[in-house]
N, C-alpha and C positions, 0 to 999 in steps of 0.2 A: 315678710317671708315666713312660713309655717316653719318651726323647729326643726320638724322632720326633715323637709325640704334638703336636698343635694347642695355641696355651693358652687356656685357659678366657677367654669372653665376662666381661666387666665387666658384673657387678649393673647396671642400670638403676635411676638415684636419684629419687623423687618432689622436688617442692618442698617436700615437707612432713618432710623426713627429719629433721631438726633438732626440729622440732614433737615427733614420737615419740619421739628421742629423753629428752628433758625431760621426757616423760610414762610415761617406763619401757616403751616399747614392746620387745616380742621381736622383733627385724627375722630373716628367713629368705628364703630364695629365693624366687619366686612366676614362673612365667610370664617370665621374662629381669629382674623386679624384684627392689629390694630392699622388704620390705614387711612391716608390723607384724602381727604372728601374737596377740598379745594384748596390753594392756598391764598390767591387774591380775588380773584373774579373766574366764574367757571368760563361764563364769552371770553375773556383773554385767553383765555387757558385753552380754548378751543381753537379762537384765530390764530392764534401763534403755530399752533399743528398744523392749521389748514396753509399758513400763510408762512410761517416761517420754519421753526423747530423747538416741540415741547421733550418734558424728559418726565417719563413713567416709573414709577419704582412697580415692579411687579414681582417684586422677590417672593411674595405672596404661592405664585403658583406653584407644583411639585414641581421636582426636579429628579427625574429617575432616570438611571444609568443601566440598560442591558447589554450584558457580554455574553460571550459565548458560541459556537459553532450551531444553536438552536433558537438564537435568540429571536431572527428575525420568522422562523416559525410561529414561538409564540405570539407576538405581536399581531401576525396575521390572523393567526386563530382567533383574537379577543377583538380586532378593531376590521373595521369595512376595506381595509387599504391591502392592496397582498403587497405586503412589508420586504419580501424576499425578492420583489423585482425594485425595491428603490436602488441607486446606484451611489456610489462615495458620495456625499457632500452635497446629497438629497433630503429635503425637507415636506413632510406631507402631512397636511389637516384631513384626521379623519376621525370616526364614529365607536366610540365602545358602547355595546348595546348588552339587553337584556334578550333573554330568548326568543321575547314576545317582539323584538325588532325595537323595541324603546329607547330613546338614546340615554345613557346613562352619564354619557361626557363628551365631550369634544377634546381633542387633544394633537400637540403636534409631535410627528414623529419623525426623529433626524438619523440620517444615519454618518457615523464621524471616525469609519475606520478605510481605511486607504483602497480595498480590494485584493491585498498580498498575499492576504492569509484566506487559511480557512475561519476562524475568528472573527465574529462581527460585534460590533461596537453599535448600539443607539441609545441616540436619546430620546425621551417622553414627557413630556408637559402638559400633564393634564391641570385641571382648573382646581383653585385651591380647595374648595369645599368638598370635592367628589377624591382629590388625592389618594387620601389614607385607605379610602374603598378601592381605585384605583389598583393601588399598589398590593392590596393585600390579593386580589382576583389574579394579579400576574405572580405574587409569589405561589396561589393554593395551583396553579396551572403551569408553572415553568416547567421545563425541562431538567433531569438535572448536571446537564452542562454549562447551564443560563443562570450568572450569579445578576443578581437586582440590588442595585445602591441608591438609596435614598440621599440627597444631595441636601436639602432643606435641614439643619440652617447654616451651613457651612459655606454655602452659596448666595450666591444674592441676583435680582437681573433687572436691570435698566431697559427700558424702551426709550428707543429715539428716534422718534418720528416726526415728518414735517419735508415740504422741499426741497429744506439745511440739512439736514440730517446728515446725506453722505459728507456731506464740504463741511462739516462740525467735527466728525470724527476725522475726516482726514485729517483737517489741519491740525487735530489735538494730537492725536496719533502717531501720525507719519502714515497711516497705511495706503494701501493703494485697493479701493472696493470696486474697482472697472470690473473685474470679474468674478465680482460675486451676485449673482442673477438673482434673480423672484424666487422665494421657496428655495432659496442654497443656502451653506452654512460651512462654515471653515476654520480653521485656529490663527488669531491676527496678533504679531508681540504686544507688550505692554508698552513701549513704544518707540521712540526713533535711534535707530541704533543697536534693537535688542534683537532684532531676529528679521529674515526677509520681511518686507512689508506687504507681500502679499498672503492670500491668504495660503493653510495650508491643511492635509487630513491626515492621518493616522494615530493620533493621541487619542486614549481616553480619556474622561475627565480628572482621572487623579494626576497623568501623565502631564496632561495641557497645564490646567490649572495654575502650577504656580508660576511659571516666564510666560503663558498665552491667555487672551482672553478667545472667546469663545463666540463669532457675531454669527446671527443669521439676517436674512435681510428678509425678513415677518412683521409681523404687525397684527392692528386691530382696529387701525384710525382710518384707513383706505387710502392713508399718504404713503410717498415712499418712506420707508423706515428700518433699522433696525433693532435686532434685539439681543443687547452683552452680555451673558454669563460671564462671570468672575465669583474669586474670592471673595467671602463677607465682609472681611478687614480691612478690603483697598477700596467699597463699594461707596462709601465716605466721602475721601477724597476724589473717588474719580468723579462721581456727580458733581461735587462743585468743581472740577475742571469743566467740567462740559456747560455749568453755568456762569461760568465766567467767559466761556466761548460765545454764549447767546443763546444757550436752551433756556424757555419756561418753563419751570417746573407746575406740571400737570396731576391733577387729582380724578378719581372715581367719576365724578361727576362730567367731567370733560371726555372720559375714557365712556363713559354713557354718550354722551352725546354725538359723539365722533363714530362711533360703531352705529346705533342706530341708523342718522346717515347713508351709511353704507348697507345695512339692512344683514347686519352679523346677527348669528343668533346669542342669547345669554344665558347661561348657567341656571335653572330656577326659573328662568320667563319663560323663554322662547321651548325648553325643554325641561319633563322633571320624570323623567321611564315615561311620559303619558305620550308622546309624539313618535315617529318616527323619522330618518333623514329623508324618504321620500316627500313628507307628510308636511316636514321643513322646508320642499324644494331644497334640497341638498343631495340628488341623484347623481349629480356629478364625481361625490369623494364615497360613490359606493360602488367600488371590483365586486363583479359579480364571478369573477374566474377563480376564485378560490375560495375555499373552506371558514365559514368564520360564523358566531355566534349569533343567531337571530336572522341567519340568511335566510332560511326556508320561511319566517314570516314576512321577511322583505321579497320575495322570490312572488308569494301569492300577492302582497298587496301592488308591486311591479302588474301583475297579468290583471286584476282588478281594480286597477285604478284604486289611488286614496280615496279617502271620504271624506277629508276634508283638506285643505294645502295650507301654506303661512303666504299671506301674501302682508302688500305694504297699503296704507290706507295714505291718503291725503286730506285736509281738513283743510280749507279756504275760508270761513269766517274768523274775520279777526277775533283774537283772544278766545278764539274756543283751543284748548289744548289737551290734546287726551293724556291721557295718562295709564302704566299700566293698572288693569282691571276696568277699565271704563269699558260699560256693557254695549253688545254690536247687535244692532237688531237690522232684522231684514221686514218692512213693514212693522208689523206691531208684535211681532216674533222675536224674541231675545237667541240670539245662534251663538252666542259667545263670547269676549270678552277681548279685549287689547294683552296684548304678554308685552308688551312695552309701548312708550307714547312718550312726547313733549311736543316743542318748537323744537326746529330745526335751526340754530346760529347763522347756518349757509345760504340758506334757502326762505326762511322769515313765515315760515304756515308749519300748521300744528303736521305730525306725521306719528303713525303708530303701525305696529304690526297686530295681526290676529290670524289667527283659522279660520277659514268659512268652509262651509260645504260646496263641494268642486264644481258646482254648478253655477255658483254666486262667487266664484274665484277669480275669473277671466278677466284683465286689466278691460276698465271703462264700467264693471259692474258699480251699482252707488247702493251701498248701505248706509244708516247711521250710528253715530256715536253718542253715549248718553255722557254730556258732560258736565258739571254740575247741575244735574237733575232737568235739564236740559236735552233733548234729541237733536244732533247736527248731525248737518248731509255728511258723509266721507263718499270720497272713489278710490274703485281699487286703479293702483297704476303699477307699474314696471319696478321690481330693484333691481342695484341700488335707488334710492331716491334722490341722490345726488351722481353725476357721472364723474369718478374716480380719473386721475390722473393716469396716462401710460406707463406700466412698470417699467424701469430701466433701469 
């Protein structure tokens, strides 16, 4: 390191670092974290999700609280979603972009106040790397009725996905998740005996926090799952409740493989300001009826078609496995590159995503992949690349 040289940022510690420890986690860098890469085998760590119930620490990502009688304004104006029609105990994935229509995050937006008041209540979870930008864009643009709290590190949050998942926490629990839907979100006691068991809304996070935890039933494994907010201090013990219940404690690695899969996008691969959500195939989480940042370039690339789309590639020759960056050529034409690739655990063939140009996009199109200096056949097919279970 040159004298001059800056010195490196300090890892950023979950509450749950001690947890991994104990349980042989691989910790490595992650997005300014320090963050468990595996703890046993990443295929356990995957069938367990698919097959029974794994446990995520994702304390990692922001955790941001907007109040206020404007706040679901701002939210609208920054992200694709018009924020002002979600409804109590509504949960919505959608797009913060640049002018230019780029995605700049992905992030989900909850809203956790009852409908009493004039007064709204949400929350935002954007991804941990883009946060701090995140959050600064919505304080230089609020309103000033709209106060913004930063949650991280005071917070902490568990994924629990898998099958097991609801019959995990119920039993550990006591609650009762019959009624908590796809994309909902609700305040559940800490547990039997402390408060109804169902779920309930009008707490903000400092209100909830200390007698509720906080579930939404989200994910990013494409099992049924959900995901806990709590306190930092109790995030300790409740993961080893819930693994002495029968969750696998789950690493990065797993959380790769598991979304792939499903054909999620990733932070850095699948997007970095260069893409758009059309550009994604993610038309679906973009409200064209309200006002919001980079619509007019979404607006024109909507009436002229993308010029290039993210589709899912398949690779059938044994051991060929892409990987991201492995170059996509169409004949003897290099069109671009994989933004994610393996084996698939589920499915047992190699699977990657890329961009092509919209003409060479259309499922049954066959490009190839360069993989170890090597050219292999790919076809484009349908995602997901695995067919996801029915939400219930």
């Amino acid at each position: 390191m040159s004298p001059d040289a800056p010195p490196a940022t300090p890892l950023r510690q979950t509450p749950l670092r001690a947890f991994h420890l104990r349980h042989g986690g691989h910790l490595v860098p992650f997005s300014g974290w320090e963050m468990p890469l595996y703890y046993t085998s990443i295929l356990d760590e995957h069938r367990a999700v698919r097959e029974g119930v794994g446990l995520f620490d994702v304390s990692h990502m922001g955790v941001l609280s907007l109040n206020g009688e404007h706040a679901a304004e701002l939210l609208a104006r920054r992200t694709t979603a018009n924020v002002t029609r979600l409804v109590p105990g509504q949960v919505r994935y959608t797009f913060f972009l640049e002018t230019t229509g780029g995605i700049v995050d992905d992030l989900l937006v909850s809203r956790l106040d009852d409908g009493l008041s004039l007064a709204r209540d949400y929350l935002a979870v954007p991804n941990a790397g883009r946060a701090d930008e995140v959050e600064e864009i919505l304080r230089q643009h609020r309103y000033p009725d709209t106060s913004i709290t930063r949650w991280n590190p005071k917070t902490a949050m568990l994924a629990v996905q898998g099958p097991r998942s609801r019959e995990l926490l119920e039993r550990t629990f006591g609650w009762d998740l019959s009624g908590l839907g796809f994309y909902k979100i609700a305040w559940f006691p800490t547990g039997p005996g402390r408060g109804e068991p169902k779920g309930r809304l009008g707490f903000s996070l400092a209100q909830g926090l200390p007698h509720h935890y906080l579930v939404s039933r989200t994910g990013y494994t494409g099992e049924r799952g959900y995901e806990v907010t709590l306190r930092a201090e109790e995030a300790d013990a409740v993961a080893e409740r819930l693994v002495a219940g029968g969750a696998v404690p789950a690493g990065l690695a797993a959380r790769d493989t598991l979304r792939l899969e499903q054909g999620y996008l990733l932070s850095g691969q699948e997007f970095h300001r260069d893409h758009s959500p059309l550009e994604a195939g993610q038309d679906r989480f973009v409200e064209f009826d309200h006002e919001f940042v980079g619509r007019p370039a979404l607006e024109k690339q909507r009436a002229d078609g993308p010029a290039v789309r993210l589709v899912g590639l398949r690779v059938d020759e044994p051991g060929a496995i892409p990987r991201h960056g492995s170059p996509v050529k169409i004949g003897t034409e290099t069109v671009g590159a994989a933004t994610s690739g393996g084996l698939s655990p589920t499915l047992h063939y190699g699977v990657a995503l890329a961009y092509l140009p919209k003409d060479r996009a259309q499922v049954g199109a066959t490009v190839a992949l360069t993989i170890r200096g090597r050219d292999v056949p790919a076809v484009v097919v349908p995602l997901p690349f695995r067919t996801p279970p029915k939400a219930g």
